[in-house]
C-alpha positions as MATLAB code, in Angstrom:
seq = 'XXXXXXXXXXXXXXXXXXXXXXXXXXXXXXXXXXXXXXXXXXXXXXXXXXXXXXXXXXXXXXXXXXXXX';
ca = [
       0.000    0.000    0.000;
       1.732    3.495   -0.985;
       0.998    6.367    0.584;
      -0.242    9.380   -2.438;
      -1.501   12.558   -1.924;
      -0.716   15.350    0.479;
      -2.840   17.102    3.567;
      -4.227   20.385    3.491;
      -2.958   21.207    7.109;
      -2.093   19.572   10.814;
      -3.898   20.141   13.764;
      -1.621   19.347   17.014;
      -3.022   19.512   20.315;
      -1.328   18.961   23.747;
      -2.703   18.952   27.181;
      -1.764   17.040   30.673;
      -4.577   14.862   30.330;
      -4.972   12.537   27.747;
      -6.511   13.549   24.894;
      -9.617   11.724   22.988;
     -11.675   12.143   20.017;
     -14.197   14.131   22.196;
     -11.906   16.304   24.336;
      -9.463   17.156   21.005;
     -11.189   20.677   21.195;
     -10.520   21.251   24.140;
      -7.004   20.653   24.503;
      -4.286   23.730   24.150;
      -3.179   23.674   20.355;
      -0.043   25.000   18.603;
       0.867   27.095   16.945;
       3.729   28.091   13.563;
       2.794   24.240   12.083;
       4.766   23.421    9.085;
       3.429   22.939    5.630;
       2.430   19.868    5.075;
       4.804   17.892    2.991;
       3.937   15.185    0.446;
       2.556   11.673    1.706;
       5.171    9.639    2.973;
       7.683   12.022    3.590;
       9.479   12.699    7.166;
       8.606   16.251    9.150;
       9.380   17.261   12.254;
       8.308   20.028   14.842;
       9.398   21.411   18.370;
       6.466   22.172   20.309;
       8.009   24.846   22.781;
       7.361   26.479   26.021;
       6.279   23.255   27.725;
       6.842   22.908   31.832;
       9.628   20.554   32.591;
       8.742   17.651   35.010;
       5.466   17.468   33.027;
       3.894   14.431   31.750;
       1.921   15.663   27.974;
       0.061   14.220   25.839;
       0.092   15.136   22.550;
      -2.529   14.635   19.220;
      -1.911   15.280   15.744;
      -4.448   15.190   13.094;
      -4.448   16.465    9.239;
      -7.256   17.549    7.088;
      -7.502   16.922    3.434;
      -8.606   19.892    0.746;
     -11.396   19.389    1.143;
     -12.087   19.300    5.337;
     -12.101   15.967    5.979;
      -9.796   14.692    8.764;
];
């Protein structure tokens, strides 16, 4: 199965509490996301100004062109 297409944009969402489906909302989100690149290839992203000594959870999701996620 190969992986085609690319997203429209990420969503990434962190909180101290796990993070579900229903709570995603809710949770604090981030911000200066990259572009996303094509399917299949590597990114990376710092997600800054966190506590130390913390425990986080963090959710990513993408959305397609035309709003599906």
């Amino acid at each position: 199965n190969q992986a085609v297409g690319q997203a429209e944009q990420y969503e990434l969402r962190y909180n101290t509490a796990p993070i579900t489906e229903q709570n995603f909302h809710l949770a604090a989100q981030a911000e200066g996301l990259p572009t996303p690149a094509l399917s299949g290839e590597a990114q990376t992203f710092l997600l800054a100004g966190l506590t130390s000594n913390t425990q986080y959870y963090v959710a990513l999701r993408a959305m397609d062109k035309v709003g599906n996620y």
